[in-house]
N, C-alpha and C positions, 0 to 999 in steps of 0.2 A: 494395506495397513503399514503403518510406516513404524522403524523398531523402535523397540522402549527407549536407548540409548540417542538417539535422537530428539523423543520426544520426553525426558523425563523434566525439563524447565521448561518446557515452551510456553507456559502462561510466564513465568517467570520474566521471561526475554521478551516480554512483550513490553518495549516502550514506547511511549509518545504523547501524540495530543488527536484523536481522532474527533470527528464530528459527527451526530449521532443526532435523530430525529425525535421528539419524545411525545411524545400522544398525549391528550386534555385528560384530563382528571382522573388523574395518576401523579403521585408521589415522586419526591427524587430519589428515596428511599426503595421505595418501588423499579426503578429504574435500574439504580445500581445492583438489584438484587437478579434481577431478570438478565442483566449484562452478563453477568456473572455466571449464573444459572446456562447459558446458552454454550459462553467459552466454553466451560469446564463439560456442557455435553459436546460440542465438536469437536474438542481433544481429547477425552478420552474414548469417542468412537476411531478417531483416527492416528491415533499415536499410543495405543497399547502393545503390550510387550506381547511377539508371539509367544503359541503356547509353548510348554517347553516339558516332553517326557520325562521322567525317569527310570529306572532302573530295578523294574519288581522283583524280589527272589523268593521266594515261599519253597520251605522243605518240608513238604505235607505227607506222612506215610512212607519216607524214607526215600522220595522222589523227589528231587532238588527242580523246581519250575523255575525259570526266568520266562517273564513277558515285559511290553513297557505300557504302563501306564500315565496317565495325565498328573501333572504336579499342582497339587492343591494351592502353592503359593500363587498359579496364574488366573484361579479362580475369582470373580469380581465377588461374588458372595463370601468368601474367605478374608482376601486383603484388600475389599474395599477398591474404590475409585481411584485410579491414580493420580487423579486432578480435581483437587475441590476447592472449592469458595477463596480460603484462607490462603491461594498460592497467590495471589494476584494485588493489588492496591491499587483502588479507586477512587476519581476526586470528578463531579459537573458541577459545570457551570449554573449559576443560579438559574431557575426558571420556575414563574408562577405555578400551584399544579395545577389551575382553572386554563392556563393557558399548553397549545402545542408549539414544536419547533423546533428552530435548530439550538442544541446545545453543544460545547466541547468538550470533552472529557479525556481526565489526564491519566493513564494507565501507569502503573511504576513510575519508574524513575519522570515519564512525560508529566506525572503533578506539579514538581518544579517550572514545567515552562506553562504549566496552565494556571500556576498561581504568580505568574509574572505576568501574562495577559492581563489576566484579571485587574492588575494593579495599574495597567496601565486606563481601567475603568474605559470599555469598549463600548461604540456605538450602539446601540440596539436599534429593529426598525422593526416596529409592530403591523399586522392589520386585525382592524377589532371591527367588529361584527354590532351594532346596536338598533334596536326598538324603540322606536317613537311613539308615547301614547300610552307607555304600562311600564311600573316601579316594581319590582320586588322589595323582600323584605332589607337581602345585602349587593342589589347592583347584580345579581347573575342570572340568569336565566333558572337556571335551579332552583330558585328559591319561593316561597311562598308569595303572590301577588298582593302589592298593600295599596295600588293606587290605578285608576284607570283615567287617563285626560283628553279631550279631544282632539286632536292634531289639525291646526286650522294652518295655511297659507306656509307648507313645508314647499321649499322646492330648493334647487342645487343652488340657485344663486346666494338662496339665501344661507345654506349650509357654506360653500366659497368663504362669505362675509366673514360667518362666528370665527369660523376655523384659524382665517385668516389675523383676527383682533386674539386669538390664543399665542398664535407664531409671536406676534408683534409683545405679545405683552413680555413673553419670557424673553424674549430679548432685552426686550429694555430694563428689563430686572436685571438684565446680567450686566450691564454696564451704567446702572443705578447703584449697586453693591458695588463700584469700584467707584461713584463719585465722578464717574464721565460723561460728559455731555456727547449724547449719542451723533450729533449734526458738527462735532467735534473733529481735529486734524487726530487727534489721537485715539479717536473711536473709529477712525477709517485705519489708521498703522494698523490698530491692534485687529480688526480685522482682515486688512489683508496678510496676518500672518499666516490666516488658514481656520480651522477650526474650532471656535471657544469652546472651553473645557471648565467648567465651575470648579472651584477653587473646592467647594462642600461636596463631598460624595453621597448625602444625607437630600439634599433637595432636588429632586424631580425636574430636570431641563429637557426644554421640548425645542429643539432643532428646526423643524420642520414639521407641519400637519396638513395634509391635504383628503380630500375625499373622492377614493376611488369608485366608488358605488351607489346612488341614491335611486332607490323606488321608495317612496316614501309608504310606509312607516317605516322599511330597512334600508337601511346605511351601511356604508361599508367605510372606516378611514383608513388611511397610511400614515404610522408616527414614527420618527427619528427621533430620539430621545436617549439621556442618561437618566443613571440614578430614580428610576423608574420603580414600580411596585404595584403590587397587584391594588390593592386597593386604589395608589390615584387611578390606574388607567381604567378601573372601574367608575371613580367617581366621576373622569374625563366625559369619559358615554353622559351621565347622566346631566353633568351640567352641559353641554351640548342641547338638552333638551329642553333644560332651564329654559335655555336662549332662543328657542324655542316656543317659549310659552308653554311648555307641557310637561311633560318626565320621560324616564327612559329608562330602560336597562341594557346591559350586552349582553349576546350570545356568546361568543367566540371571542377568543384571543389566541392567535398564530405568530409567533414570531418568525421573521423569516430573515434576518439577518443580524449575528451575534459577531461585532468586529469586521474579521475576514471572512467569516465563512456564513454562507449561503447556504438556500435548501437545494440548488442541485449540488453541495459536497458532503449533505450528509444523507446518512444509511438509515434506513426504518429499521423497528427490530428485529421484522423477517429477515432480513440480511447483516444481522449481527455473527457471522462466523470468523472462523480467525485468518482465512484467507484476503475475506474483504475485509476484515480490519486491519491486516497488516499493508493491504491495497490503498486505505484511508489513510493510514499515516504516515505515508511517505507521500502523497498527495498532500498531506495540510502542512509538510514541512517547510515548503517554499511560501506560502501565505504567513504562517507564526514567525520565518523569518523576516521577510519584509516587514511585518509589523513591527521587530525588536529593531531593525536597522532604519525605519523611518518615522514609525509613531514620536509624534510630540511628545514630553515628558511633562510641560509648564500646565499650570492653571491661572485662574484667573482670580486673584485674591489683591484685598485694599493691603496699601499701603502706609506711613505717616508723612505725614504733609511735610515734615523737613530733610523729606529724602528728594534728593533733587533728579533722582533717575525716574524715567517713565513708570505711569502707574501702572506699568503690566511689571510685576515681581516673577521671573521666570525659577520656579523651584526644581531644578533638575534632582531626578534621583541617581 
């Protein structure tokens, strides 16, 4: 047991940006509370003060006794936990609660660099789980069944196709909102700058969609995507099935990459203690730096026709 003088800010001192796995349908409210709940039991099983005697003296019948007895102040039923809830400050990263995965989360003073991630509006890349052939009431498997359809002539080519005409379409949205002809000299610059970023943090861009799994009626896809939300990736599954000729709902939604970090850099809850999370955070400090020293800042937003520079408007922060 390590002394109180050591251990009396250790939640306090705990900075950074750690990454952390978060399980379906659960709260983010949920989360932080359980976080929290965890620290505060592994430091004060490990970082309490020892016990500490004092000095009894009783003159009973004109016989002066000293012995030593235990000091009530060391007692946890006395003065309480010496690490609760309220020593620490918590900030994660958005995540569906229908969906699991990796999130970041900013400890003390780490919320400042997790609410600088954030703004830099980080990749996401989903895999979602969907049913061919049956609707619920809102798109989840949990829900009450409202439609059942036959599934005729499913197979991978033909999932390939849809997925493929999804990719293509948001693309071309995105360099339709700037007024660029895609087959354009200026539609190849702006792409080989690297990675388009929409200009709106409000609308839903899909990067990439491919489909790693089909036994039909279950599907499995891969999405790269911003500005994402549980409902479209819900309604995603379902028009997939449109296209299809039938309906559909998801099972599952797993995130498994939020920016830099991956699921083998984050911790499940069972290994939420504050050894491996101070092992976590000095592990995600060289990924959050590369991304402040290399991420892009521009988006991709119109311009007026009597500006004579190229219609990529780079807005640095």
């Amino acid at each position: 047991m390590m002394p109180a003088i050591v251990g009396r800010n250790i939640l306090r001192e705990l900075n950074g940006v750690c990454c952390i796995y978060k399980p379906s349908l659960v709260s983010k409210h949920y989360i932080l509370d359980k976080f929290r709940t965890q620290l505060c039991k592994d430091a004060n099983e490990k970082y309490q003060r020892p016990p500490v005697d004092i000095l009894d003296i009783n003159n009973d019948e004109g016989e002066i006794t000293v012995k030593l007895r235990p000091s009530y102040m060391d007692n946890v039923l006395v003065s309480g936990p010496r690490f609760v809830k309220d020593d620490m400050s918590l900030a994660v990263s958005p995540l569906s609660s229908k969906a699991s995965g990796v999130c970041a989360m900013g400890i003390n003073y780490g919320i400042t660099d997790l609410n600088k991630l954030m703004k830099y509006n980080p990749m996401k890349v989903y895999q979602i789980k969907g049913v061919l052939g049956v609707a619920t009431q809102f798109l989840f498997k949990d829900q009450k069944v409202v439609a059942r359809v036959k599934v005729k002539n499913a197979h991978m080519n033909t999932m390939e196709k849809i997925l493929s005409s999804f990719q293509s379409s948001h693309h071309r949205k995105a360099f339709f909102s700037l007024g660029i002809d895609m087959q354009s000299q200026k539609a190849y610059e702006l792409a080989c700058q690297g990675m388009l970023k929409p200009y709106s943090k409000d609308t839903p861009f899909i990067y990439s969609i491919k489909c790693i799994e089909f036994d039909a009626p279950n599907f499995t896809i891969e999405v790269k995507c911003m500005n994402d939300t549980e409902d479209y990736l819900l309604r995603l599954i379902y028009e997939i099935g449109l296209k299809f000729r039938t309906v559909a709902h998801c099972t599952g939604i797993r995130c498994i990459r939020y920016g830099p970090f991956t699921v083998k850099d984050s911790l499940i809850p069972q290994e939420w203690t504050l050894q491996t999370i101070k092992h976590n955070i000095r592990n995600c400090e060289p990924l959050l730096r590369y991304v402040f020293e290399n991420a892009r800042k521009d988006f991709l937003q119109p311009v007026n026709d009597s500006e004579s520079h190229s219609p990529l408007e780079v807005a640095s922060k």
